[in-house]
C-alpha positions as CSV (number, residue, x, y, z in Angstrom):
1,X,-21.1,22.6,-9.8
2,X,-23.5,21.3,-7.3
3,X,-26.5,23.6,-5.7
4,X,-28.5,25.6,-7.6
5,X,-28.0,26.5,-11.0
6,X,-27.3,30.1,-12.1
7,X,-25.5,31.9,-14.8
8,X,-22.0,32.1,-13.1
9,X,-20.3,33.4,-9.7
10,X,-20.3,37.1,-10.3
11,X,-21.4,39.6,-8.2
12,X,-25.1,40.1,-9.6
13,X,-25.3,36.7,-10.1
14,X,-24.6,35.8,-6.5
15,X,-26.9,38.5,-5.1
16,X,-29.7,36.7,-7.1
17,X,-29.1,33.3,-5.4
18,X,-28.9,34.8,-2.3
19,X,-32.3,36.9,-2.4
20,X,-33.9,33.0,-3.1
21,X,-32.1,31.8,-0.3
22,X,-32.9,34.4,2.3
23,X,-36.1,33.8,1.3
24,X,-36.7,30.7,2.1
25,X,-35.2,31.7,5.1
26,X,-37.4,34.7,6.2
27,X,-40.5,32.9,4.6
28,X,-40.1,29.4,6.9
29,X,-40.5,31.8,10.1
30,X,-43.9,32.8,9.5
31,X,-46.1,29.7,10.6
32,X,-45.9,30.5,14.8
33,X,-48.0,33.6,15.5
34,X,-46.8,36.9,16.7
35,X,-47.9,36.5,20.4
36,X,-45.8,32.5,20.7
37,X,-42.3,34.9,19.6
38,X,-42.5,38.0,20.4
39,X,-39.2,39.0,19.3
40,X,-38.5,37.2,16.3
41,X,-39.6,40.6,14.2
42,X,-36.6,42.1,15.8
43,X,-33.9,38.7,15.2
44,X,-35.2,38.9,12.1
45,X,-34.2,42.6,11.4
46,X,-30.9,41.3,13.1
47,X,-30.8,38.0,10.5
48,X,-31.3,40.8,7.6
49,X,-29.0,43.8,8.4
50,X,-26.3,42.1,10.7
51,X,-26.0,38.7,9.2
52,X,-27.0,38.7,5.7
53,X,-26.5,42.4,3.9
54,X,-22.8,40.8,2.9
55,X,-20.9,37.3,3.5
56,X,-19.5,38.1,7.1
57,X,-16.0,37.7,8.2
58,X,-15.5,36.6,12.0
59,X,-12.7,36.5,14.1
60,X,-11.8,35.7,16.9
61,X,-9.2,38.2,19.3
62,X,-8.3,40.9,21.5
63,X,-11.1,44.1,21.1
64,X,-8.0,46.2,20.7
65,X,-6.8,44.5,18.0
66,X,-10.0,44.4,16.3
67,X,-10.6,48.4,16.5
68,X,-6.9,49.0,15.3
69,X,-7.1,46.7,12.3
70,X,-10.7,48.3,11.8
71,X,-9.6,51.8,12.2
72,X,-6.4,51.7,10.9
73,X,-6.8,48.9,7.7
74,X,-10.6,49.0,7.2
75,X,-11.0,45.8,8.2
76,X,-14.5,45.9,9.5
77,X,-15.4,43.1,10.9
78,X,-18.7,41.6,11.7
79,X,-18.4,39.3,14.3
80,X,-15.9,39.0,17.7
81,X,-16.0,35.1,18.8
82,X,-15.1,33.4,22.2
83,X,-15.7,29.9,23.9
84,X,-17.9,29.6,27.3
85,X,-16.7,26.2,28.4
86,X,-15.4,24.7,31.0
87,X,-18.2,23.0,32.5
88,X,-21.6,22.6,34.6
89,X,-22.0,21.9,38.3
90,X,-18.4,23.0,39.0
91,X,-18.2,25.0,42.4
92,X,-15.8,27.7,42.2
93,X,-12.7,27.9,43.3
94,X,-11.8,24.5,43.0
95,X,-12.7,23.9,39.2
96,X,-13.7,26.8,37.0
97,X,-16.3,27.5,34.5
98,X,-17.0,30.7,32.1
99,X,-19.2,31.8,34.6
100,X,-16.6,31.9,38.1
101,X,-13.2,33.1,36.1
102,X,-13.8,36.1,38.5
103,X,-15.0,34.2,41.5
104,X,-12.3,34.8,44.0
105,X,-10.8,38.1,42.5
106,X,-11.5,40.7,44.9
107,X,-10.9,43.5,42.1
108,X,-12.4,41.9,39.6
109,X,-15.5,40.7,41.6
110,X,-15.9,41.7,45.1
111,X,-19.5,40.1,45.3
112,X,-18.2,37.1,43.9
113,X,-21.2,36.9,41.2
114,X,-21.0,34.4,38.1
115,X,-20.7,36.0,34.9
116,X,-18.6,39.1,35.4
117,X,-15.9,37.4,33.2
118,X,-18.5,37.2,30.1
119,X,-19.5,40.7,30.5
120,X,-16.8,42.7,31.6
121,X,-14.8,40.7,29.0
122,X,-16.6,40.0,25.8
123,X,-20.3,40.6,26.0
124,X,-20.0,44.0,26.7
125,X,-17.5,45.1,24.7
126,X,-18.8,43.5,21.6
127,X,-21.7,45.6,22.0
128,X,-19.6,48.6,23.0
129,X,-17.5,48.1,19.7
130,X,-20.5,46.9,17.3
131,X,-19.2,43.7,16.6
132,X,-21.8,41.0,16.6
133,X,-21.0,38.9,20.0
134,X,-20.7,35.2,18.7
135,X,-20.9,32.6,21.8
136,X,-19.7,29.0,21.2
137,X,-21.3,27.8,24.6
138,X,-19.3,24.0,25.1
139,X,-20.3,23.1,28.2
140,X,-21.4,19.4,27.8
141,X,-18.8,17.4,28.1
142,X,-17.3,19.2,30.3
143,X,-19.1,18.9,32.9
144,X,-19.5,17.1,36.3
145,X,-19.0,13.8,36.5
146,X,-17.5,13.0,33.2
147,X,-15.6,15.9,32.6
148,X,-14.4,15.3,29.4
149,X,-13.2,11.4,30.2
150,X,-12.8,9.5,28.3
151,X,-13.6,12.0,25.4
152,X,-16.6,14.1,24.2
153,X,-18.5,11.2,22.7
154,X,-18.6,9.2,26.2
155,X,-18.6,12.3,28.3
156,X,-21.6,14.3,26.8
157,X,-24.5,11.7,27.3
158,X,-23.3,11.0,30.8
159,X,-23.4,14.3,32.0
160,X,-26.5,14.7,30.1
161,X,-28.6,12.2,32.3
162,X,-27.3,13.5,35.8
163,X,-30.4,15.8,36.8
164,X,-28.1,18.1,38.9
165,X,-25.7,18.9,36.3
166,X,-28.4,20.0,34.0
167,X,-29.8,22.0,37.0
168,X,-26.6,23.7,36.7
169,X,-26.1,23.7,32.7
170,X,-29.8,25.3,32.2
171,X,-29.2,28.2,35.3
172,X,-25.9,29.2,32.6
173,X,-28.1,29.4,29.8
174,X,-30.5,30.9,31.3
175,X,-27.6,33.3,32.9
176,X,-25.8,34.0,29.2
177,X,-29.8,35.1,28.2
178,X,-29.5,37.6,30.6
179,X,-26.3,39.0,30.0
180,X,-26.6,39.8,26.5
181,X,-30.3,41.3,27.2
182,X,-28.2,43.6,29.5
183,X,-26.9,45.2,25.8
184,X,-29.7,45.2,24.1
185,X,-30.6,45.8,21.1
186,X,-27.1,44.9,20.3
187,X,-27.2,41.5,18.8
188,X,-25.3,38.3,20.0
189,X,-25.4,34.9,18.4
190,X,-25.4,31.7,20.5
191,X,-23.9,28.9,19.0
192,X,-24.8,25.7,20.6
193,X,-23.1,22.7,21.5
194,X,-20.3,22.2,18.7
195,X,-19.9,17.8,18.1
196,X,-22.5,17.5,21.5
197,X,-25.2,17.2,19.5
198,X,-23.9,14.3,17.1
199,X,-22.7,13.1,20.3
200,X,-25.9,13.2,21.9
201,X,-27.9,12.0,18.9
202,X,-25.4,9.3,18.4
203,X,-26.1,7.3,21.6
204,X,-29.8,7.0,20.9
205,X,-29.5,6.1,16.9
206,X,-30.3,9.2,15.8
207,X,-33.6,9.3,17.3
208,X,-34.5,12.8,19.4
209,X,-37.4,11.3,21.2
210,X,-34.6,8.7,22.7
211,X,-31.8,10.7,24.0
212,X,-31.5,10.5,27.4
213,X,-31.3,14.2,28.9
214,X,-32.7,16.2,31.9
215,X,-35.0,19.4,31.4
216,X,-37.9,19.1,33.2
217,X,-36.5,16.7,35.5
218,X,-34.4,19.8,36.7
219,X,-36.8,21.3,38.1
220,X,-36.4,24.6,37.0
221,X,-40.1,26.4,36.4
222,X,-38.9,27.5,33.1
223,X,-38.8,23.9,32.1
224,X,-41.2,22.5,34.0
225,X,-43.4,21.3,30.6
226,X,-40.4,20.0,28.5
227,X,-39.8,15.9,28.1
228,X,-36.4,15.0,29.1
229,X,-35.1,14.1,25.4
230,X,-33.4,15.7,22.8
231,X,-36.5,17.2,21.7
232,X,-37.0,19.1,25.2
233,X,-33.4,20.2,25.2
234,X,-33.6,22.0,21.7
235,X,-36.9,23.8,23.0
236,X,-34.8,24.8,26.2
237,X,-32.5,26.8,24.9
238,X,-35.4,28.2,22.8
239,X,-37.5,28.9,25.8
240,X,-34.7,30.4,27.4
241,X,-34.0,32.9,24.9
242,X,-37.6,33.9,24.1
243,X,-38.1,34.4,27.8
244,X,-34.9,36.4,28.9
245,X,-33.3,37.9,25.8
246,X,-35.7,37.6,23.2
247,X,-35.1,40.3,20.6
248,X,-31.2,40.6,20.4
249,X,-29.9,36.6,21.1
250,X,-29.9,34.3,17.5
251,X,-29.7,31.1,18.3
252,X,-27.2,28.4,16.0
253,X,-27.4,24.8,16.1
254,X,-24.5,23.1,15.0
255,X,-25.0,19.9,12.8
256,X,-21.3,18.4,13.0
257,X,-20.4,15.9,10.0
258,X,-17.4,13.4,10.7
259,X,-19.7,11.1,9.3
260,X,-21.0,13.1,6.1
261,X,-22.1,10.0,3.9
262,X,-23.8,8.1,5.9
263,X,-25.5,8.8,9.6
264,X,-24.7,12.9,9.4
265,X,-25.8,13.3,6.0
266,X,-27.8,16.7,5.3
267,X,-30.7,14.6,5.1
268,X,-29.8,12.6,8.8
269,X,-29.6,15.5,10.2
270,X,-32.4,17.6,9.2
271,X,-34.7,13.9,10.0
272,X,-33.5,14.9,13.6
273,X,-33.2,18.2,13.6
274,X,-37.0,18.9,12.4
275,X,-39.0,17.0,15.4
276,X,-36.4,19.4,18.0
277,X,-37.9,22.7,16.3
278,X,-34.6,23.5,15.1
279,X,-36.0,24.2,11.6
280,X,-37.5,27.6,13.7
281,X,-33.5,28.3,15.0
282,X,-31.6,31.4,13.5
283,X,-28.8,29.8,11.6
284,X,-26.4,26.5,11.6
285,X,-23.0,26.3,11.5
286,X,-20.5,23.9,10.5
287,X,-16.6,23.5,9.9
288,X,-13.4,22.2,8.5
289,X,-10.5,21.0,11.0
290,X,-9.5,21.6,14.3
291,X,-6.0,23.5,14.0
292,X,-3.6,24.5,11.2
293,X,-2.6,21.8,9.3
294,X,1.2,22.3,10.0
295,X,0.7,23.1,13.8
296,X,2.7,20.9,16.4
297,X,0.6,18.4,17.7
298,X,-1.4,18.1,14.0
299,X,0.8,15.7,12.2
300,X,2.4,18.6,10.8
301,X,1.8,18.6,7.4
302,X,3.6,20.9,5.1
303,X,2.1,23.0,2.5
304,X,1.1,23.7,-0.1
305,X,-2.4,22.0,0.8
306,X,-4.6,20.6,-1.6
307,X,-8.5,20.2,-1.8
308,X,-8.4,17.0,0.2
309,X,-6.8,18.8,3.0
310,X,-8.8,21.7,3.4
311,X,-11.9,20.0,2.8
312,X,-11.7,17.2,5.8
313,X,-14.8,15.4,5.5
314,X,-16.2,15.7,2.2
315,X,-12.4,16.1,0.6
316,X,-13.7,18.6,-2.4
317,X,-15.0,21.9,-2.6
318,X,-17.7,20.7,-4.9
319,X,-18.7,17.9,-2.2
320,X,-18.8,20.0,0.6
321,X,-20.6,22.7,-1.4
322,X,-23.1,19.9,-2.1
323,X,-23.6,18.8,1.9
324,X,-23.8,22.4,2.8
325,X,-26.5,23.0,-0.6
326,X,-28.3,20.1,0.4
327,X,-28.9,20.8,4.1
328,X,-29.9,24.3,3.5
329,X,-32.5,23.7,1.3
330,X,-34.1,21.0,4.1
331,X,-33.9,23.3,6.7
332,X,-34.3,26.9,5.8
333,X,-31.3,27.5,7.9
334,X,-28.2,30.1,6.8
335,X,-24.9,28.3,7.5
336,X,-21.8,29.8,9.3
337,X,-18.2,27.8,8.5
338,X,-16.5,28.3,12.2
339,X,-13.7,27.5,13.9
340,X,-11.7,28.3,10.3
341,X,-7.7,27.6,10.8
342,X,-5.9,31.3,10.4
343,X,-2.4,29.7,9.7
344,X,-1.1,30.2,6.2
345,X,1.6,29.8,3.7
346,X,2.0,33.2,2.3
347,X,4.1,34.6,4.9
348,X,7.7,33.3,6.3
349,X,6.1,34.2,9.4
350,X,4.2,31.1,9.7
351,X,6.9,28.3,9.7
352,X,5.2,25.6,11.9
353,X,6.9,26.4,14.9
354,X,4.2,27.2,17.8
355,X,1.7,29.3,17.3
356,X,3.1,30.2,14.0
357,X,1.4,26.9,12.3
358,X,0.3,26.6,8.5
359,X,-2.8,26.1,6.9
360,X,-4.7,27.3,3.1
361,X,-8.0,27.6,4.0
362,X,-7.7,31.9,4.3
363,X,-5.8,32.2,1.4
364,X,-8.9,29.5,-0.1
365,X,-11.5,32.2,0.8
366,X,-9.2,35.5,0.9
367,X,-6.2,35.5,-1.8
368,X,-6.9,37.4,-4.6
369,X,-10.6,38.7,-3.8
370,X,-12.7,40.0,-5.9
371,X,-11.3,37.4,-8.9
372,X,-11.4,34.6,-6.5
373,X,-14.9,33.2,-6.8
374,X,-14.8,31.4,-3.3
375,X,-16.5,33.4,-1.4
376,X,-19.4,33.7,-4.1
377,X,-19.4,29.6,-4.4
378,X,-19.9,29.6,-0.8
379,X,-22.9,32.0,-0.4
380,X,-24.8,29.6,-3.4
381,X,-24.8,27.3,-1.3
382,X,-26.2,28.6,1.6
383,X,-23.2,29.5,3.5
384,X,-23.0,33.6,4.8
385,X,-20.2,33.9,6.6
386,X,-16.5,32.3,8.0
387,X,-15.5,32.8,11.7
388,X,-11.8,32.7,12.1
389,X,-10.4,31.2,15.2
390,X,-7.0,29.6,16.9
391,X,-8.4,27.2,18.2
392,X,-5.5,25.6,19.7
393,X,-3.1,27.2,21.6
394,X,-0.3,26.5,19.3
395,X,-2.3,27.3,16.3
396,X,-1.6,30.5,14.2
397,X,-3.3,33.9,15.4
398,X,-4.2,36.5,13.8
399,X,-2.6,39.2,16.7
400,X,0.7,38.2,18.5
401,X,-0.3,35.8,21.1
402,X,3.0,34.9,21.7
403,X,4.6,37.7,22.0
404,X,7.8,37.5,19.8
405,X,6.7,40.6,17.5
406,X,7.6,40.5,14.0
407,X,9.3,37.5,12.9
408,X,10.6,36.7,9.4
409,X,12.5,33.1,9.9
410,X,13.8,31.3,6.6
411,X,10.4,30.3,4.7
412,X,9.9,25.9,4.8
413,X,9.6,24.2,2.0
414,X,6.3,25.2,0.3
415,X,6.2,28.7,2.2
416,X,6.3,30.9,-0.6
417,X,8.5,33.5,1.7
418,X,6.9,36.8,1.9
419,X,7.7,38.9,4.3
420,X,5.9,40.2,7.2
421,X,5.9,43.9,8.6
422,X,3.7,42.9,11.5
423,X,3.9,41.4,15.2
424,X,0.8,39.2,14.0
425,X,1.4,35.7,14.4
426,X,0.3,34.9,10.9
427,X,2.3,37.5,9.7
428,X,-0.8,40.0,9.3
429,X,-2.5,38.0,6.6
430,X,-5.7,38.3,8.1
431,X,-5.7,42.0,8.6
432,X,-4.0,42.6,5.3
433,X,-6.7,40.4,3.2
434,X,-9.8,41.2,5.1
435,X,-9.1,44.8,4.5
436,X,-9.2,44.1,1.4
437,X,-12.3,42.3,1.6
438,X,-14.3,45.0,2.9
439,X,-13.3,47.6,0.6
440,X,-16.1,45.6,-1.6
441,X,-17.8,43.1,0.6
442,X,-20.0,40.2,-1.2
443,X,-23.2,41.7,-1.2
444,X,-25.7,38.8,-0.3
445,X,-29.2,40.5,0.0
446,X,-27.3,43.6,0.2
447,X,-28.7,47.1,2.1
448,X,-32.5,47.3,3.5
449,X,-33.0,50.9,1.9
450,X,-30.9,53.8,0.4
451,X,-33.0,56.3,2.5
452,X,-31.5,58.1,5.3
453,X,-31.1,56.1,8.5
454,X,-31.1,55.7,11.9
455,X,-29.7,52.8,13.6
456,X,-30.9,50.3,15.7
457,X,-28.0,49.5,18.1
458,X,-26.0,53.3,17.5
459,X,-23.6,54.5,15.7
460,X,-21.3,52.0,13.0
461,X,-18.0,52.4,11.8
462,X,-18.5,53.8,8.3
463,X,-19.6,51.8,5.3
464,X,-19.9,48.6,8.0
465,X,-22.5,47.0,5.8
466,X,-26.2,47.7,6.2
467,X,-26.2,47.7,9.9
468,X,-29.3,50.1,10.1
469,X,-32.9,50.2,8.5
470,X,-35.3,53.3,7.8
471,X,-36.1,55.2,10.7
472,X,-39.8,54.8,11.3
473,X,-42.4,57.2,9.3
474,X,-45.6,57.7,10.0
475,X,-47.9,55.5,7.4
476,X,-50.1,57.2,5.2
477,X,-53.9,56.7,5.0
478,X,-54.3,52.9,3.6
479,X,-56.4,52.2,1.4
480,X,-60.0,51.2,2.8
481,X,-59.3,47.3,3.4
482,X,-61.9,44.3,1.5
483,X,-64.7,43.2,4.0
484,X,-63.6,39.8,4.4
485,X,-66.6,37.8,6.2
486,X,-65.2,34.7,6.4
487,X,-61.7,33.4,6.3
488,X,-61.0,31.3,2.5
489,X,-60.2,28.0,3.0
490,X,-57.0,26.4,2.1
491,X,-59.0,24.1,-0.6
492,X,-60.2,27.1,-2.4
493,X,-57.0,29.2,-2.0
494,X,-55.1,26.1,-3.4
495,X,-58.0,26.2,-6.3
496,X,-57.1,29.7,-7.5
497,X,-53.2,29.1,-7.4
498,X,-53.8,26.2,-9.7
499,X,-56.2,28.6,-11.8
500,X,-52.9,31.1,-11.9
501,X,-50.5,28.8,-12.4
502,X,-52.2,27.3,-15.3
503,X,-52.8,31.2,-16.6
504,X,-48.4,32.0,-16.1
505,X,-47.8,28.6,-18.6
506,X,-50.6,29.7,-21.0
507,X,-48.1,33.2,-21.1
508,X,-45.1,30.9,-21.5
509,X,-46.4,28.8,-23.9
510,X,-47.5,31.8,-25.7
511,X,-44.2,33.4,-25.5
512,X,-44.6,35.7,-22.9
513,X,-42.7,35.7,-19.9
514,X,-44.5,37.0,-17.1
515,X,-43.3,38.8,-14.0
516,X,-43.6,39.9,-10.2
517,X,-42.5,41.4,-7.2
518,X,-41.0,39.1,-4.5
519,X,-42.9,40.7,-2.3
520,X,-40.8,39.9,1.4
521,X,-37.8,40.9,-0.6
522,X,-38.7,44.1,-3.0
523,X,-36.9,42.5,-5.6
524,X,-38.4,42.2,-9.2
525,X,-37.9,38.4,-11.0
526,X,-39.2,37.3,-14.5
527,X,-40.1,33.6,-15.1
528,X,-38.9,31.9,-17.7
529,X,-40.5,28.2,-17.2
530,X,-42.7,26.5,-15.3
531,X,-43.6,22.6,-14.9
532,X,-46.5,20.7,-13.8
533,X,-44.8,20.4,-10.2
534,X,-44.2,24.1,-9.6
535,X,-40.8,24.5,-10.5
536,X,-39.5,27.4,-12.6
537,X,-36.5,28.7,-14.0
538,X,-36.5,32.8,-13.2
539,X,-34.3,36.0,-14.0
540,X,-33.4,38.0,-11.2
541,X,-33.5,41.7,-11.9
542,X,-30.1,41.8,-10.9
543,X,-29.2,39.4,-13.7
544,X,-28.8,35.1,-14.3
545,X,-31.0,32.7,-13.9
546,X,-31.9,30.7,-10.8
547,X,-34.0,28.1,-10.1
548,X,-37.2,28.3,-7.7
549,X,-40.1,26.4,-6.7
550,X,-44.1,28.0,-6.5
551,X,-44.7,27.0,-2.8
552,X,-42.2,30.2,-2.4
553,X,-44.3,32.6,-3.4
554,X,-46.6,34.0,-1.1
555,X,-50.1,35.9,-1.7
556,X,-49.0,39.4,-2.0
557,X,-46.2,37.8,-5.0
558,X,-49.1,36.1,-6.0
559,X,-51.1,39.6,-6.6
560,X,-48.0,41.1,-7.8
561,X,-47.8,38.0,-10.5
562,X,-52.1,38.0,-11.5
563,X,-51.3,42.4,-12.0
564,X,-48.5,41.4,-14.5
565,X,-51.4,39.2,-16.3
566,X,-53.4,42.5,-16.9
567,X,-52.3,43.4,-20.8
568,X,-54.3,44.7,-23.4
569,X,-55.1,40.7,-24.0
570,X,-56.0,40.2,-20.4
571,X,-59.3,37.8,-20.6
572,X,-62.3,37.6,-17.9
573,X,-60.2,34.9,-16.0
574,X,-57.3,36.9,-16.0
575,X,-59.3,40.0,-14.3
576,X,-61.4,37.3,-11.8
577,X,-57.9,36.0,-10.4
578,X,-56.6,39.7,-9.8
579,X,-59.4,40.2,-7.9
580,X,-59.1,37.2,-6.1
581,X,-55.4,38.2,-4.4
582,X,-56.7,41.9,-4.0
583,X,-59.4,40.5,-1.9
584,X,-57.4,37.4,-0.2
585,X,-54.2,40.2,0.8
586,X,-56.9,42.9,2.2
587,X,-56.6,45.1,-0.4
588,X,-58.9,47.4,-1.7
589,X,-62.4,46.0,-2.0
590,X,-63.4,48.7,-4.7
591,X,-60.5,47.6,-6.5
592,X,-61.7,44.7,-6.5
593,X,-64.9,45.2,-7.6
594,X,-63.6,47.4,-10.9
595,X,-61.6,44.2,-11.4
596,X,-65.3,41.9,-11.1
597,X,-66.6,44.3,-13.2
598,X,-64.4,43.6,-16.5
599,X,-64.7,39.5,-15.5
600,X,-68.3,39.2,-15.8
601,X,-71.1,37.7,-13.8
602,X,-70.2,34.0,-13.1
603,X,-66.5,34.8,-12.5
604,X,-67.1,37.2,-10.5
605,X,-69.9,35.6,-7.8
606,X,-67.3,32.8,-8.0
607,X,-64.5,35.5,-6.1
608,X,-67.2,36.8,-4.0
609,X,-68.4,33.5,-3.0
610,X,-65.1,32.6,-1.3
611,X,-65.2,35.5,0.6
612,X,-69.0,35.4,1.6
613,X,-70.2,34.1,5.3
614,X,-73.4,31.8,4.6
């Protein structure tokens, strides 16, 4: 098994992993300050309650359907999906975009505004219905003059360089920003650019500072500042959000890997990535195949389907759980597997005639849950979520697009010939196994607080996860905060970790094990090694063992970890470095001084030097 190490895939243990991976998630966002985002506090609550309480199930259909299966099977899902494609600088009637389906309906849009087709269709009922709104914008290649010729690869950079096109692509960002502010604080995730940015990145080497396309050049006074390179298109989007929908829009990049081993390796991309800011994006997303295996068009291929098939690229589980392992940990960033095939080989239903085509990644990730470890493999390595989608029109979906109701034709070879009760055309598997699902979702940092609460974005269906946090109290008295004179500098705060660190393996060596409070997540750990280059070996209180480095811990774990130092054995050092993280977190400077007290005279005008103006 590749990723990090732990004790097995059960439930506890898979909660554990995950609390180390969202924090490295929530920790990598605290660098900018408050006044250069002001609303990441509230994606963040969004990252934490909508996103990452449980692995998330997405799908992509009619709201109808989606309340029925929710209300009727207790299939709650998290996340509604839809494409905005079709194109930039495309004057309506003549060629449509996402944002003129509505153009020249008199009852549908009598002003003849862009964008009534996004809200009236999917942006606001997501938020009506409390599904997170997922937007796969694919605009690109699409787009004037290419448009789409010879294919994406060719088509993408040459829209990209024509100044008016991007004129046009940045006014539908900028107009997508604004919608989903309309529902605020119901959340929406923007997923950028599916392939376009291999595409983009391809035709320059890989380099960000060489791609060839327009943002400032576009002359739009949001983008005025911005080179014209991949770097300035990355920090569009950004700038977008944070200036028109900044509290309630996560943004996804999405780091396509046809090439897996070589250029679009974890470590390619995150070398490309990191320069664009994307590190400071919301979440990434990556996929398997386009279609059911069996579809028409597809090759056809019959089931049953082995690893190979389901995994496209990397051809086994354990490889692609590697790639996925590997880029998380470079880039901080949570990974959503989209665009999942829905056709399967469970039901007669889906026999490979149109839209009734086969595939095994659902029953991969569904059949047999809780046993199945899948989804618990798949949150180790940094993956929270699958969003199901028929992405081709004769691909299986999970609601009867075509229209033939319930159908129950003899089973193909390697159908194993159940039969359906439902009009779905996949037979109802997906609304059959995510119900299932939910009736015990895979916690992954699980719910903010057991206390009554009051939700952020109204009222949830019941049990939908932790979709709410504490309503607000009012604070008690703190305590009366240290007089801090000067800020400590990063040479002497790096001085006192080493002083700690070597204090936790004197415990270790001793036999002790000590422990802490990981303070961003309230979750207790106990550390069972630790090396020369900070890495340990930790228990989660929620059971099995984990790996973790010492550059994760931040001061207030830090204070939590010098307390647990405070036995009956606790020497003068012990005490001085206490005092030290009470002092460096703004604690309380009397508590301080009791602490100074028991580590003696030198120790202790050492601690007050680093926090004494001269």
């Amino acid at each position: 098994m590749h990723g990090l190490q732990c004790g097995g895939y059960w439930r506890g243990v898979g909660a554990g992993l995950a609390l180390w991976l969202a924090l490295a998630v929530l920790s990598a966002h605290t660098a900018e300050s408050p006044n250069a985002d002001p609303g990441k506090a509230a994606r963040q609550r969004i990252l934490r309650e909508r996103i990452l309480d449980h692995f998330c199930i997405g799908i992509e259909a009619p709201i109808e359907w989606m309340n029925e299966t929710r209300d009727k099977f207790g299939a709650r899902w998290d996340i509604r999906t839809a494409y905005f494609s079709g194109g930039a600088d495309k004057e309506p009637p003549a060629a449509r975009s996402w944002d003129s389906v509505f153009w020249d309906n008199k009852w549908e849009n009598p002003k003849k505004e862009r964008g009534v087709w996004a809200r009236k269709m999917f942006i606001k009922p997501c938020a009506d219905n409390n599904y997170v709104g997922w937007i796969t914008m694919y605009n690109l290649a699409q787009s004037n003059p290419a448009n789409y010729q010879p294919g994406p690869a060719q088509a993408t950079p040459t829209n990209a360089k024509v100044v008016k096109t991007m004129a046009s692509y940045w006014e539908q960002v900028k107009l997508i920003m604004k919608l989903c502010k309309e529902q605020e604080p119901k959340p929406f995730v923007v997923q950028v650019e599916p392939d376009e940015w291999g595409h983009l990145l391809l035709s320059a080497h890989m380099d960000p500072l060489k791609v060839d396309v327009k943002v400032g050049a576009t002359g739009l006074p949001e983008l005025k500042d911005l080179p014209d390179n991949m770097v300035g298109y990355a920090k569009a989007w950004k700038t977008m959000r944070d200036l028109y929908a900044p509290n309630n829009v996560l943004l996804a990049a999405n780091p396509s890997a046809w090439d897996w081993k070589g250029t679009l390796s974890p470590a390619g991309w995150a070398k490309a990535l990191e320069p664009c800011g994307v590190f400071e994006w919301d979440l990434a997303v990556y996929q398997f195949h386009d279609g059911d295996q069996g579809r028409p068009g597809n090759g056809q291929k019959p089931p049953p389907y082995k690893e190979a098939d389901l995994v496209t690229f990397q051809k086994s589980w354990d490889a692609l759980f590697k790639y996925l392992s590997d880029f998380h940990k470079r880039t901080g960033l949570w990974i959503v597997m989209w665009q999942v095939p829905l056709g399967n080989y469970y039901f007669a239903t889906c026999d490979n005639s149109p839209g009734h085509g086969t595939d095994g990644l659902a029953q991969a990730l569904l059949e047999d849950y809780p046993k199945n470890d899948m989804i618990a493999r798949f949150v180790q390595a940094g993956c929270c979520g699958w969003i199901f989608f028929g992405a081709n029109n004769d691909s299986s979906h999970p609601y009867d697009a075509k229209k033939d109701g319930i159908t129950n034709p003899q089973p193909i070879p390697g159908n194993l010939g159940n039969k359906s009760e439902y009009p779905d055309d996949d037979g109802g598997y997906m609304r059959l196994r995510a119900a299932n699902y939910y009736k015990n979702p895979f916690p992954i940092l699980g719910k903010a607080t057991t206390e009554p609460h009051a939700s952020a974005s109204g009222p949830l269906p019941d049990g939908h996860g932790s979709e709410t946090v504490a309503a607000p109290k009012k604070p008690a008295e703190p305590p009366k905060p240290a007089v801090v004179l000067k800020p400590v500098s990063a040479d002497v705060v790096k001085a006192w970790e080493e002083k700690l660190r070597a204090a936790v393996k004197a415990q270790l060596a001793a036999g002790k094990k000590p422990r802490c409070e990981l303070a961003k997540l309230k979750t207790n750990l106990t550390i069972g090694s630790l090396n020369d280059a900070g890495d340990m070996v930790v228990t989660m209180e929620t059971g099995g063992n984990m790996n973790m480095t010492w550059k994760q811990f931040d001061p207030p774990t830090l204070l939590s970890l010098a307390n647990s130092l405070l036995t009956q054995d606790a020497t003068p050092q012990h005490h001085a470095l206490a005092a030290f993280y009470v002092l460096l977190t703004g604690g309380d400077e009397k508590k301080a001084d009791d602490l100074l007290a028991k580590a003696g005279a030198e120790l202790a005008k050492e601690v007050r030097a680093a926090f004494t103006a001269k």
